[in-house]
C-alpha positions as CSV (number, residue, x, y, z in Angstrom):
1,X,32.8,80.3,25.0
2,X,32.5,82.0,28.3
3,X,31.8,80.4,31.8
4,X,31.0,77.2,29.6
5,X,27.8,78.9,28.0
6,X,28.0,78.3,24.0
7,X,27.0,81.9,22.6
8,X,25.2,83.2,25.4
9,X,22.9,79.7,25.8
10,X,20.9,79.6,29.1
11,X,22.8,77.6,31.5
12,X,21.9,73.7,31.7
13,X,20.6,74.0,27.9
14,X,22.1,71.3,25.8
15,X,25.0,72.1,23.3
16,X,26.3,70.3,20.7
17,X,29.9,71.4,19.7
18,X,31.5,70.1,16.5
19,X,35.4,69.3,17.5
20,X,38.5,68.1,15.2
21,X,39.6,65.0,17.7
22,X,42.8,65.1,16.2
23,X,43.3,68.8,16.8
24,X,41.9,68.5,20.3
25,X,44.2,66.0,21.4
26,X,47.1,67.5,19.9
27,X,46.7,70.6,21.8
28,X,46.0,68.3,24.8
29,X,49.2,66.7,24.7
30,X,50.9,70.1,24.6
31,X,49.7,70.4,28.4
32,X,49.9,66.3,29.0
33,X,53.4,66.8,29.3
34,X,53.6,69.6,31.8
35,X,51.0,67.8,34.1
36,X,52.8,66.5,37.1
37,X,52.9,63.1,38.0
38,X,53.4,60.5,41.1
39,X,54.6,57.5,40.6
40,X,51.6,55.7,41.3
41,X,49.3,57.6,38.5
42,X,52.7,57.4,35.8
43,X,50.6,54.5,34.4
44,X,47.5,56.3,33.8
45,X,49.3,59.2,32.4
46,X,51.1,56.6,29.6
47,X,48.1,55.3,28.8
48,X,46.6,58.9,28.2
49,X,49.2,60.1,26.3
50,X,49.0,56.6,24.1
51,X,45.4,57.5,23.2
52,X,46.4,61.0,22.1
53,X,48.8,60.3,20.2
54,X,46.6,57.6,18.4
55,X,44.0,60.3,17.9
56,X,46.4,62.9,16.2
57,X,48.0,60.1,14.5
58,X,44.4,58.8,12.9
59,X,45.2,55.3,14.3
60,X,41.5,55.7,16.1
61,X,38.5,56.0,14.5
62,X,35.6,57.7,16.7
63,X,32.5,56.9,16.5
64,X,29.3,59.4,18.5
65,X,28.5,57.9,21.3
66,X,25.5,55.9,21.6
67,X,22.2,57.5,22.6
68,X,20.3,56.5,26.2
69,X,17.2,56.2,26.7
70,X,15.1,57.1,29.8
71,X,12.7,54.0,29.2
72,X,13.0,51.4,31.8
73,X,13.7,47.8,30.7
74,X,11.0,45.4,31.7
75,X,13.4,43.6,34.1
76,X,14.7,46.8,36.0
77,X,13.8,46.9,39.6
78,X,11.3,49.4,39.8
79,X,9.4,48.5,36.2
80,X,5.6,47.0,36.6
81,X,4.7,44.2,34.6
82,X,0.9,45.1,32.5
C-alpha cells in the first residue's frame, strides 16, 4: 500500500481490505504504549488499550458494520410527501 492507494487504485475509489482484528490490534498495542499521555486523556488511553486487548484476546466478537443508505426517510426535513 502506498500513499493509501490499494494496488495502484485511483484515488477516492472504494477498497475493501480483509484485516485479522486480532493481529491489528496486537501490533497496535505495540505503539499504544509508547504514545504519550496527559493526564486528562490517561482515561481514554485505558479504555483503548482495554479494547485491544479484548480484541487479541477474542473476548470481542466483530461484526461488519452496517450498510447506509442515501434514501431519505419520509420524516427527514427536506423529504416531500407524494
Amino acid at each position: 500500500m502506498q500513499n493509501g492507494h490499494v494496488n495502484g487504485a485511483a484515488p477516492g475509489a472504494p477498497q475493501t481490505v480483509q484485516v485479522n482484528p486480532q493481529q491489528a490490534a496486537a501490533f497496535a498495542l505495540q505503539f499504544l504504549a509508547r504514545a504519550p499521555t496527559t493526564r486528562a486523556e490517561r482515561e481514554a488511553y485505558d479504555t483503548a488499550e482495554m479494547f485491544l486487548q479484548a480484541i487479541v484476546s477474542g473476548q470481542v466478537m466483530l461484526t461488519p458494520a452496517p450498510q447506509v443508505t442515501d434514501a431519505k426517510a419520509p420524516d427527514a426535513p427536506g423529504a416531500t410527501a407524494q
